[in-house]
VOBA-1610 file (N, C-alpha, C; in pm, whole numbers, padded with zeros to 5 digits, always signed):
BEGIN
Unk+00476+03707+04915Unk+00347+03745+04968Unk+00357+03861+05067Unk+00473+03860+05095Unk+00479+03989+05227Unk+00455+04148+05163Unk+00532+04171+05034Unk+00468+04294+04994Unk+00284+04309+04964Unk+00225+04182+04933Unk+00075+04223+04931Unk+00018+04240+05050Unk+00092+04176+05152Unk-00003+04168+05306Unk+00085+04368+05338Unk+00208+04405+05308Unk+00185+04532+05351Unk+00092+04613+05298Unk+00062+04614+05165Unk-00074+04673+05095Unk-00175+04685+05144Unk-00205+04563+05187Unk-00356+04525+05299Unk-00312+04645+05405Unk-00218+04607+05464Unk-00215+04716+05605Unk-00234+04843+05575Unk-00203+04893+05456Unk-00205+05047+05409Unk-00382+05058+05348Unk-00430+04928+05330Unk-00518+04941+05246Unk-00616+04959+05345Unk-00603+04938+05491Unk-00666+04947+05597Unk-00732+05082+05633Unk-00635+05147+05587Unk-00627+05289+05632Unk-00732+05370+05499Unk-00807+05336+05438Unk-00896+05408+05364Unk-00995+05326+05336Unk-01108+05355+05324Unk-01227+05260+05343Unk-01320+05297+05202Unk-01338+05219+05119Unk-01433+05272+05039Unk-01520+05373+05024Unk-01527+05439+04937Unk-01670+05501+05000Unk-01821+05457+04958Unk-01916+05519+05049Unk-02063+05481+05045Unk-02145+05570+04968Unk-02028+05673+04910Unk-02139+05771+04845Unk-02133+05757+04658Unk-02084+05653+04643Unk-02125+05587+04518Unk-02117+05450+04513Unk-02173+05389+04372Unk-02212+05263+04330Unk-02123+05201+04298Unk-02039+05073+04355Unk-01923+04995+04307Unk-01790+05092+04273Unk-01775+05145+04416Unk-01629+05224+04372Unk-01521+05129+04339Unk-01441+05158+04260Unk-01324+05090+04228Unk-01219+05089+04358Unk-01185+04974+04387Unk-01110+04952+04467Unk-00973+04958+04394Unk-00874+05029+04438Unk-00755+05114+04383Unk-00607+05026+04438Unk-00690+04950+04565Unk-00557+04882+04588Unk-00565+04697+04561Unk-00675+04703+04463Unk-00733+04566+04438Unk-00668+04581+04263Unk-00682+04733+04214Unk-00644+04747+04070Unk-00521+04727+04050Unk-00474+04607+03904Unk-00364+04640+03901Unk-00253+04754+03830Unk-00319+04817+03718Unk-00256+04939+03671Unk-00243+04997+03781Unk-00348+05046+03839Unk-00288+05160+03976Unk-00203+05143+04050Unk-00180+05003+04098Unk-00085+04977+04182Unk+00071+04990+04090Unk+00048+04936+03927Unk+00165+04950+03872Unk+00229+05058+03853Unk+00110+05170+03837Unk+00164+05337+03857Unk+00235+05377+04013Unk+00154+05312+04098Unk+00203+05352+04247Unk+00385+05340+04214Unk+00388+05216+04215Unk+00528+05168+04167Unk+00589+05252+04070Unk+00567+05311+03960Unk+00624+05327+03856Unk+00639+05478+03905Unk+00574+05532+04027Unk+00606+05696+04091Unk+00688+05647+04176Unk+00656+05584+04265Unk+00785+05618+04367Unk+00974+05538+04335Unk+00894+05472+04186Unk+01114+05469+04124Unk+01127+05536+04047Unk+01035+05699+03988Unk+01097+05801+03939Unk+01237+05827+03955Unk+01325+05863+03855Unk+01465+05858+03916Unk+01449+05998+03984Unk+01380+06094+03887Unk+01399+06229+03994Unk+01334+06260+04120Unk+01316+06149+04155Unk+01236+06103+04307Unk+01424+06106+04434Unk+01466+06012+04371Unk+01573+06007+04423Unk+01718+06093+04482Unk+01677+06102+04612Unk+01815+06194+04629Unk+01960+06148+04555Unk+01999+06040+04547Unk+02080+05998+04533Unk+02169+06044+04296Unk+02025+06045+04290Unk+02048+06112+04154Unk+02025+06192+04160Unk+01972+06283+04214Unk+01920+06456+04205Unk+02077+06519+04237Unk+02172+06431+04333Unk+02328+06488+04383Unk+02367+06457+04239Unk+02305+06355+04155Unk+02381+06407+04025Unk+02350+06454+03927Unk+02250+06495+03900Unk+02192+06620+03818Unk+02049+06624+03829Unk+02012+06694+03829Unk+01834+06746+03860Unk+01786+06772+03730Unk+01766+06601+03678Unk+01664+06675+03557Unk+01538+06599+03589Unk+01386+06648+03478Unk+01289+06608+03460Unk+01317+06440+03403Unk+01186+06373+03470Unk+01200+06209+03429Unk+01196+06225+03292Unk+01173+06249+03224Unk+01197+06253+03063Unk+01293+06293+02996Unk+01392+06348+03059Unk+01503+06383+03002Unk+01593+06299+03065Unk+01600+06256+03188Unk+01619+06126+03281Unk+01617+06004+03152Unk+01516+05955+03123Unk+01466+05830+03023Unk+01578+05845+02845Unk+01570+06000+02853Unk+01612+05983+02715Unk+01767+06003+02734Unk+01829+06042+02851Unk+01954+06042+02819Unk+01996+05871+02908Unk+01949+05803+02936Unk+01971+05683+02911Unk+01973+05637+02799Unk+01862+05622+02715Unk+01820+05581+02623Unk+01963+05585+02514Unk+01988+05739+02514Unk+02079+05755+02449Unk+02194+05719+02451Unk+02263+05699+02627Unk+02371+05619+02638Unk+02433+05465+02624Unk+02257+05404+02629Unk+02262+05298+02625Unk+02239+05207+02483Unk+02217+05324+02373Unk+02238+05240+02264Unk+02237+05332+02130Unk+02376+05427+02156Unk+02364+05560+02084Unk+02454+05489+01945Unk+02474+05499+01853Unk+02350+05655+01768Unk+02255+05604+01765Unk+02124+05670+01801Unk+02008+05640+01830Unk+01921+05758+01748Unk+01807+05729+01685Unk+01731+05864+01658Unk+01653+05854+01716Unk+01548+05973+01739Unk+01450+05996+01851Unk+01324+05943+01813Unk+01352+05892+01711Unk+01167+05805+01720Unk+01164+05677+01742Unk+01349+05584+01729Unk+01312+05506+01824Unk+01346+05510+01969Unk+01423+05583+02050Unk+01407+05633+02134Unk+01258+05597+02207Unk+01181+05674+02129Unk+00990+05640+02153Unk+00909+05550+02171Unk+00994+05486+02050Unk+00962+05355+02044Unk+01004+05257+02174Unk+01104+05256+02170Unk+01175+05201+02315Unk+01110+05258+02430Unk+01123+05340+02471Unk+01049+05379+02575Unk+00935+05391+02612Unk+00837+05415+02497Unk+00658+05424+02479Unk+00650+05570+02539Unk+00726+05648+02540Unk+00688+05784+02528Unk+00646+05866+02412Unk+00607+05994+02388Unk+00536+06018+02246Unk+00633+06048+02195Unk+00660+06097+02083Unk+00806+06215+01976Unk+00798+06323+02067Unk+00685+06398+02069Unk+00708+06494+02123Unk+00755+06551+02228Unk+00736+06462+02376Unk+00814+06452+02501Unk+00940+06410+02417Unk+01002+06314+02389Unk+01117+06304+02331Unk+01193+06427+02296Unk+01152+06496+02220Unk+01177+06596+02080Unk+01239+06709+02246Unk+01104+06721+02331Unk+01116+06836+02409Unk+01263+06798+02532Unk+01281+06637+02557Unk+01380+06605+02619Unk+01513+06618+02549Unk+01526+06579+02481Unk+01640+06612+02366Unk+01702+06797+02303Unk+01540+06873+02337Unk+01613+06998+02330Unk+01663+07018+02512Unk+01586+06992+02599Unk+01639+07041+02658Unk+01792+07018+02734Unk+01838+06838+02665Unk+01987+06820+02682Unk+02034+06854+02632Unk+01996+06912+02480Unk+02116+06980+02398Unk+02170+07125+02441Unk+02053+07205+02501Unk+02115+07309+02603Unk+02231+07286+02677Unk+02203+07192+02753Unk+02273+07166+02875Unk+02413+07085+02817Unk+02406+07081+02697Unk+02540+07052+02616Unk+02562+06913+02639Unk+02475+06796+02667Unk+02487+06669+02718Unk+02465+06594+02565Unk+02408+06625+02478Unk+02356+06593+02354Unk+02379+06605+02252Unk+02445+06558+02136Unk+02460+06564+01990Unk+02372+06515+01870Unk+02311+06598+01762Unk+02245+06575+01684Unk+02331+06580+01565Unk+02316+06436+01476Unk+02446+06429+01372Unk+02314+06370+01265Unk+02323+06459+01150Unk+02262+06387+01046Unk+02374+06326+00987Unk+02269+06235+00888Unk+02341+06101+00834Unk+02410+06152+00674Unk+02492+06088+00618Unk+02522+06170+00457Unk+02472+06153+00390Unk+02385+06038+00375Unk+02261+05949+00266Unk+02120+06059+00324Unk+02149+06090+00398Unk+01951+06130+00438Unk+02001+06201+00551Unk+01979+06356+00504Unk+01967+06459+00589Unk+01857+06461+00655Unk+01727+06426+00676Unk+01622+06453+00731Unk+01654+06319+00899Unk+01730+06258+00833Unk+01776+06189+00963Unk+01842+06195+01070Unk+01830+06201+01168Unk+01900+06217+01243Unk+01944+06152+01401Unk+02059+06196+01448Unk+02118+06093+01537Unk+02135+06105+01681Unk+02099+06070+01738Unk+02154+06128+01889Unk+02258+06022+01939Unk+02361+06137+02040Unk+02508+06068+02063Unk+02499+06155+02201Unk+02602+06111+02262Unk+02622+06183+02395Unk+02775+06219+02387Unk+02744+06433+02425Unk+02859+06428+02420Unk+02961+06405+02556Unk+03095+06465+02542Unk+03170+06426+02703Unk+03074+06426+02806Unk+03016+06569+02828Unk+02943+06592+02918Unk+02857+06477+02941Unk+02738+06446+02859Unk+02668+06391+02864Unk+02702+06201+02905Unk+02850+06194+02820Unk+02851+06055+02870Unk+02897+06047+03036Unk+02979+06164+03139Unk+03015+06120+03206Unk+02872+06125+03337Unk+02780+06212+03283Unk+02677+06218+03336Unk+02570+06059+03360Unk+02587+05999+03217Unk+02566+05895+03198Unk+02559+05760+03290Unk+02756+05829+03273Unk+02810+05665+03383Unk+02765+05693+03515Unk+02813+05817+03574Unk+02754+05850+03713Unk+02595+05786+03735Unk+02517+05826+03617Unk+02373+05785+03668Unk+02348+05630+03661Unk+02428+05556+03534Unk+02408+05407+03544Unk+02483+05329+03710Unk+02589+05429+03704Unk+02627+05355+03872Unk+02520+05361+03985Unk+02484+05494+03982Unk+02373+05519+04098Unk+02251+05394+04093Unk+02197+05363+03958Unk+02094+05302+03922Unk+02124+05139+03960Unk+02235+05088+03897Unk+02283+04999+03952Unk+02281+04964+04094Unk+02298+05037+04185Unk+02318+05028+04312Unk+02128+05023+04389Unk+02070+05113+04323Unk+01976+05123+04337Unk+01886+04995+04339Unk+01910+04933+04176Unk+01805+04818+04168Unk+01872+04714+04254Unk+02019+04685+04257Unk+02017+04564+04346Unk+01963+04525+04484Unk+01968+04716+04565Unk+01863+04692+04649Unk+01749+04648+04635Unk+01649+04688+04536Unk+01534+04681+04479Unk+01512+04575+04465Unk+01574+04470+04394Unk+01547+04342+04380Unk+01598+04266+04468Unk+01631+04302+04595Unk+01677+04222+04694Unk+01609+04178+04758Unk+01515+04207+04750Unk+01345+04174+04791Unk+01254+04048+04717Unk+01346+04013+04606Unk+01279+03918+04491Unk+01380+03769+04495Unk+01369+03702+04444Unk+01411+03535+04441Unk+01451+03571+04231Unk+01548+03525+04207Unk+01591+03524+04030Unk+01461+03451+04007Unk+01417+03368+04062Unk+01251+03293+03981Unk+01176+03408+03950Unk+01127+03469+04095Unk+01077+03591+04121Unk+01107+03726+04021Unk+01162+03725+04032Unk+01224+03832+03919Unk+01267+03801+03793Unk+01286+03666+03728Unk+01223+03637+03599Unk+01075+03664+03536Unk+00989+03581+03678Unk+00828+03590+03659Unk+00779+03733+03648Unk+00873+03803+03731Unk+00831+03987+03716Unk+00867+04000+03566Unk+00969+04000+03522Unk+00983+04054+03413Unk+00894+03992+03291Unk+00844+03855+03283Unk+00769+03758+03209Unk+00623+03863+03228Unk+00591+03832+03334Unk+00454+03925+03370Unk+00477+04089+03303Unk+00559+04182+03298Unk+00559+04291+03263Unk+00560+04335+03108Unk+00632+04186+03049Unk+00660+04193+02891Unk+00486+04170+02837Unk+00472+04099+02933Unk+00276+04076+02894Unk+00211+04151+02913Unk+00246+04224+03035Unk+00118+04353+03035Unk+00184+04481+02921Unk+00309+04470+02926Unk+00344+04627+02809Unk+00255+04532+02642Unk+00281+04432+02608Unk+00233+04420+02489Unk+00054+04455+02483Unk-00023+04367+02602Unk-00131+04383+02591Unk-00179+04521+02639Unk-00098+04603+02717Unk-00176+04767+02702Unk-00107+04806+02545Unk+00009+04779+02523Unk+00033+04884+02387Unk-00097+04806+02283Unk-00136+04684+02313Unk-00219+04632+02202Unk-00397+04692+02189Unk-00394+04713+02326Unk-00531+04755+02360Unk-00563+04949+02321Unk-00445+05001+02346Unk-00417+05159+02288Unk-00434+05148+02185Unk-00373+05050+02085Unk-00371+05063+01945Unk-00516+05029+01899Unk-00576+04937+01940Unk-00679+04916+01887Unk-00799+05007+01877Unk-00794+05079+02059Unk-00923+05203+02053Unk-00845+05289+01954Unk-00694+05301+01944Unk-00718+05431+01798Unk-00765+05406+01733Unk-00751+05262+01664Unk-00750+05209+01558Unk-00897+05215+01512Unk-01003+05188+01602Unk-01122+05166+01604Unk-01193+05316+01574Unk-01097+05412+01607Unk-01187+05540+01619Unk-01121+05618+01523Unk-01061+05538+01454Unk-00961+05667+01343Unk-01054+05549+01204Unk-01069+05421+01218Unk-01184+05362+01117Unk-01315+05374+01116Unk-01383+05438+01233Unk-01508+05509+01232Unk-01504+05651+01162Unk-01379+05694+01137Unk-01379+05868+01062Unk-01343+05960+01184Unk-01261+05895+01268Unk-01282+06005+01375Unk-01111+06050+01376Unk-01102+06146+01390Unk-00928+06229+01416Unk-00875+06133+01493Unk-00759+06147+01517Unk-00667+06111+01646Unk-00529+06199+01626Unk-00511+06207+01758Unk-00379+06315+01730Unk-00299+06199+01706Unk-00144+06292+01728Unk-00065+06218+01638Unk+00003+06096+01774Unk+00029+06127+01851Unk+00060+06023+01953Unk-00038+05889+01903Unk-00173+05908+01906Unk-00229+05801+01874Unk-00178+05760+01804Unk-00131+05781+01671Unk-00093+05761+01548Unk+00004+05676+01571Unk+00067+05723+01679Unk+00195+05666+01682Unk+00175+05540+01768Unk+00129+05507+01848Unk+00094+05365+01950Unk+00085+05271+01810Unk-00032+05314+01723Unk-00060+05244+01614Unk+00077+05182+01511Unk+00176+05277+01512Unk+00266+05270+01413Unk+00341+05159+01535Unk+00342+05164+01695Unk+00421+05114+01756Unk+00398+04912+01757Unk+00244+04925+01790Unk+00193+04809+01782Unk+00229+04723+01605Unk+00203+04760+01528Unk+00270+04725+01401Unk+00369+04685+01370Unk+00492+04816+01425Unk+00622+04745+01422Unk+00633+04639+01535Unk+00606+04637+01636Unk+00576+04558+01740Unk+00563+04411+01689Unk+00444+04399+01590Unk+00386+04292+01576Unk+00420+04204+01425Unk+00540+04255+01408Unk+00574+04254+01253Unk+00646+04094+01225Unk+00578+04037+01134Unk+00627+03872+01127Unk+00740+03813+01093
//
C-alpha cells in the first residue's frame, strides 16, 4: 500500500481542472499509471546502460529479444514483444550497422529469415542482461514473491485483454469495409495466434 499512498502525495500536487466536464483523473487511471511505469524503466532512461551502449528502446527490446532466444525471425520477435514489424524491421537495420546483428536465411525457404547475434552483439548482450539483472532485483525489492507473482498474474491479464480489445476494434472496422493499416492487421494476426486451441 505504501507505493499508492506515495501517488496520493504526488497526486496532491495537481488538482483537477474546472474548465471541463468529468476530467479524467490520470492518477486514478490505470493504463496511465502503467505507462508512467513503463517510462521511467525505459532501459535508455538508465545511466547505468547508456555506460553500455546508447541505443533507442527499440533496438534495446530487439537485441534482447534476440539474445534471449536466437535464431529468432523478426515477426516473432513482434510477436513477443507487441511491437509492429516495422519498428522491428527499423531496429534490426539499425543493429546490423552497428555490426551487433546477423541475418541468415534458411536452405528450405529463402524468404525466411533469422536473426543471431554476432560477437559484438552477444558481448553487448551479456553486459546489458547483467546490468538488468541488477537492476530488477532492486526493483522488486520493494515486492513480497506473493506480490510479485500477483504482479505478474495481473499483467498476463491486462496484456491479453488490451491485445484482445485492439484486435477486436480492428476487427470490427476492417468488417464494416473500412482499411486498417497493416500493424492493425497484425494485433489481429497476434490475438489469433494468441488464442489458438
Amino acid at each position: 500500500m505504501l507505493n499508492y499512498r506515495l501517488n496520493r502525495k504526488r497526486k496532491q500536487s495537481f488538482q483537477l481542472t474546472n474548465e471541463l466536464d468529468a476530467p479524467l483523473d490520470l492518477y486514478e487511471h490505470l493504463p496511465f499509471q502503467l505507462a508512467v511505469v513503463s517510462n521511467l524503466l525505459q532501459l535508455n532512461r538508465d545511466l547505468q546502460i547508456r555506460d553500455i551502449i546508447e541505443l533507442e528502446p527499440r533496438e534495446l527490446r530487439v537485441i534482447l529479444n534476440i539474445g534471449s532466444y536466437m535464431p529468432i525471425k523478426a515477426a516473432d520477435i513482434a510477436y513477443q514483444s507487441r511491437m509492429d514489424s516495422y519498428t522491428v524491421s527499423r531496429a534490426v537495420k539499425v543493429l546490423k550497422k552497428l555490426e551487433m546483428v546477423n541475418v541468415e536465411q534458411t536452405e528450405d525457404n529463402k524468404k525466411v529469415k533469422y536473426l543471431t547475434l554476432t560477437e559484438k552483439g552477444a558481448d553487448v548482450y551479456q553486459r546489458l542482461v547483467c546490468a538488468i539483472e541488477k537492476r530488477t532485483e532492486k526493483l522488486e525489492s520493494v515486492l513480497s514473491e506473493d506480490e510479485k507473482l500477483s504482479l505478474m498474474n495481473i499483467l498476463s491479464k491486462l496484456e491479453d485483454k488490451a491485445e484482445q480489445m485492439l484486435a477486436e476494434n480492428a476487427k470490427e472496422k476492417l468488417d464494416a469495409g473500412g482499411d486498417i493499416p497493416a500493424d492493425q492487421k497484425e494485433v489481429i494476426r497476434w490475438w489469433k495466434k494468441s488464442n489458438k486451441a
